[in-house]
Phi, psi and omega in degrees: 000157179240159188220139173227136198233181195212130170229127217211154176260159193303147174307316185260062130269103184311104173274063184354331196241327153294335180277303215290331176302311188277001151269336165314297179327308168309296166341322222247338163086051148242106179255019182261346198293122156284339187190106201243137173203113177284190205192179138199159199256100146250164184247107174274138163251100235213156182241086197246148174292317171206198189290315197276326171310317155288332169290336173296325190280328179301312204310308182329308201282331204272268190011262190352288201212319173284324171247144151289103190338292227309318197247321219249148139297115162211141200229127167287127177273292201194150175233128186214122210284000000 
């Protein structure tokens, strides 16, 4: 199976690398962008029996290792055999 899990920081969390990307933008004369919060997309590959086995395992794993709880969101995007 492939996974794609999306991980983004919490809404009250400051992005530092989002502001400075929407000074770029300006810079660049896109005065329309207001407002940009990174992430990253990982695509995991796995051997799970099923679909909710795989989501368990993911859920797990973002806990875990792709995100920090503290700061950090994570969304299983899609799961696919």
């Amino acid at each position: 199976m492939k996974a794609l899990v999306h991980v983004t920081l919490k809404p009250d969390v400051l992005d530092p690398q989002g502001k400075a990307i929407v000074g770029a933008c300006g810079s660049l004369g896109y005065d329309a962008i207001q407002g940009v919060r990174q992430g990253k997309l990982f695509e995991v590959e796995l051997d799970a029996a099923s679909e909710a086995d795989a989501r368990k395992l993911l859920e797990e794993l973002s806990d875990k290792l792709l995100a920090n709880p503290v700061i950090e969101d994570s969304e299983i995007v899609k799961i696919e055999a």
